[in-house]
N, C-alpha and C positions, 0 to 999 in steps of 0.2 A: 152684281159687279163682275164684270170680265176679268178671268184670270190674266198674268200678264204672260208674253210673249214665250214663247220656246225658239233657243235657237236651235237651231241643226246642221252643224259639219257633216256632208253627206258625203261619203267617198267612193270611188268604183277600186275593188281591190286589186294587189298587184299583179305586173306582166306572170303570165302563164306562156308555157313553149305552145298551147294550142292558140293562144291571140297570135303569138309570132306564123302558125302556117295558118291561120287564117281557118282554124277549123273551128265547127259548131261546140261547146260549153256545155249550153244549156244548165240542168243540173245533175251532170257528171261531177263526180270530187275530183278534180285536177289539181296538183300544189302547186305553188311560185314556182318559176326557176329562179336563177340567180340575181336577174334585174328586178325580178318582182322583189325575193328578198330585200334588197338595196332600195326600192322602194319604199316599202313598207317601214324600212328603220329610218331614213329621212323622212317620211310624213310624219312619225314620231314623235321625231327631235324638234320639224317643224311646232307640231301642237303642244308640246310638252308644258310651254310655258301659258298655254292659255288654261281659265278657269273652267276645266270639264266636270261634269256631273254624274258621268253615266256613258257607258259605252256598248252598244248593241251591232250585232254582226249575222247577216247572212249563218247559215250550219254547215255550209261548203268549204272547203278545206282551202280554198285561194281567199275567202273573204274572211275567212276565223284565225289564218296567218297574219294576214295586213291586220286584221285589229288587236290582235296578243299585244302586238310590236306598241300599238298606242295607248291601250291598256294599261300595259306593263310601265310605260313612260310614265306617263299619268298615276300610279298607282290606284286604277279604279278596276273593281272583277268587271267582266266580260258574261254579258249576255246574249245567248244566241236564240232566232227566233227566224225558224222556218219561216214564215210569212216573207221574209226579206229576201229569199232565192234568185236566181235568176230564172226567167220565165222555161218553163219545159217545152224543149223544142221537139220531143215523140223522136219518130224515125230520122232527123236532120241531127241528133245527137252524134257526136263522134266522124260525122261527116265535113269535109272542106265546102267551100263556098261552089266552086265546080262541082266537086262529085253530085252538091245537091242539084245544079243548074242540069248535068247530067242524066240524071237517075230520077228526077221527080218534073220535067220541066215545067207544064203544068202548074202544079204547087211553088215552086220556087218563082213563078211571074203573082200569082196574088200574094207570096210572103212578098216580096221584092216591091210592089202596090203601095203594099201596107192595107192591107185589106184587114180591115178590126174584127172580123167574122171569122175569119180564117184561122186553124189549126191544123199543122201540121200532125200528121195520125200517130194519136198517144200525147199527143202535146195540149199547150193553152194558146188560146188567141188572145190578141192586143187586146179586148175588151174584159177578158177572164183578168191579167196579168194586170190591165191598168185596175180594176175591183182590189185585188189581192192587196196589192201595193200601197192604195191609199188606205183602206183600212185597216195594214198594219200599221202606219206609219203615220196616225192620225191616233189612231189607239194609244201607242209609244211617245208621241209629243204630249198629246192631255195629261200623261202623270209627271212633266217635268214642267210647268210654269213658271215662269222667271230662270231657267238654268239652262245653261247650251250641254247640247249633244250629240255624242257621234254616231253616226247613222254607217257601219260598211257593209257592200254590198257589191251589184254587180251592175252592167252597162244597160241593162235593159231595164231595172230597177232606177238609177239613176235618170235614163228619160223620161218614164212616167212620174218620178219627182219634178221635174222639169216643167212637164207637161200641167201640172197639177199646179203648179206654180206662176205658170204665165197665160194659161189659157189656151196654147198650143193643142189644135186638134190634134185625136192620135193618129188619122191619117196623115198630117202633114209631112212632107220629106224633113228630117232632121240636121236641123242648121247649126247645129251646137255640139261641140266638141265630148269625148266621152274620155277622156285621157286616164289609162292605169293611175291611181292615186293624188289623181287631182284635187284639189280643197273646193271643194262648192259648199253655200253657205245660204241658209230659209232660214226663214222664220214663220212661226205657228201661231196662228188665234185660232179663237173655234170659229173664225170665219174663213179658214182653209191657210195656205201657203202661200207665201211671197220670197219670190229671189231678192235675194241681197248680194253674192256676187258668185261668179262660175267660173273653173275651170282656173284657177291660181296654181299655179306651177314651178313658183321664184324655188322650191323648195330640194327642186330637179335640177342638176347641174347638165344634163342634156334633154335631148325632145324622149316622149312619152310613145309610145306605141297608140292611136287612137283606135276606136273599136267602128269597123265596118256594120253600118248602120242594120239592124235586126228587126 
């Protein structure tokens, strides 16, 4: 007999000052600024009232804020699990979108492709990052059957859910929104993931900061 369904509230965590200049993440700890905070406590308030089971977070200090805040709502502890990071971008760390078109050009036209082979030196490539993703997140769904859960994390994380979701090749250019704290929402059988609905943002009383495609 098939276990029953997992749900999954997947969220990408709040506005950081380096989304607002458009600089590389990766897995740098960077915290909220103040919209992220403000974020994070309205997704909160949003989820507060639904039935959660379990709440899991990226170990990065933007994705372990946004999920305290829902956590703490919810009265459920806070699990963090490296698996859930944002992809490591090597040398393109701590650099703008320029400097890297700048300084690496080269490299910045196969990341920019989307070239699945490609890593950036010291980094992972889409095929490392899409492996990582789904096998943490297929791990973490199988011990919650019948119970929804929150999944925070980060924008590059969130598209390979996406991806994994709808059958979207990892080459494809990315047609779908990545918005700081948006409510995106799967469900899990052990015959993988299905969208059930993306990017809900009633919870936002203005627009989101979106994440320049990675």
């Amino acid at each position: 007999m098939q276990p029953e369904p997992t749900r999954i509230v997947a969220i990408r965590h709040g506005e950081t000052a380096w989304n607002v200049d458009t600089r590389i993440q990766g897995q740098l700890d960077i915290p909220l600024n103040d919209t992220g905070r403000w974020q994070a406590a309205r997704l909160a308030q949003a989820l507060a009232g639904e039935a959660l089971h379990a709440v899991y977070s990226s170990d990065l200090a933007r994705a372990l804020e946004t999920a305290r805040a829902v956590a703490h709502a919810a009265d459920l502890p806070l699990h963090t699990v490296e698996g859930l990071r944002e992809r490591s971008f090597g040398i393109f760390q701590g650099k703008t979108y320029a400097e890297i078109e700048s300084s690496w050009p080269a490299q910045a036209e196969r990341w920019r492709q989307r070239d699945v082979a490609f890593a950036p030196a010291g980094g992972e490539s889409l095929l490392q990052v899409h492996a990582r993703v789904a096998q943490t997140t297929l791990a973490i769904a199988a011990r919650h059957p019948g119970e929804q859960i929150v999944l925070v994390a980060h924008g590059g994380v969130l598209d390979v859910l996406y991806r994994l979701a709808t059958g979207q090749a990892l080459s494809a250019p990315r047609t779908w929104s990545l918005g700081n704290t948006a409510i995106n929402r799967l469900l899990w059988t052990p015959d993988g993931l299905t969208l059930v609905g993306w990017s809900d943002i009633r919870h936002l009383e203005d627009g989101t900061l979106d994440e320049i495609p990675a």
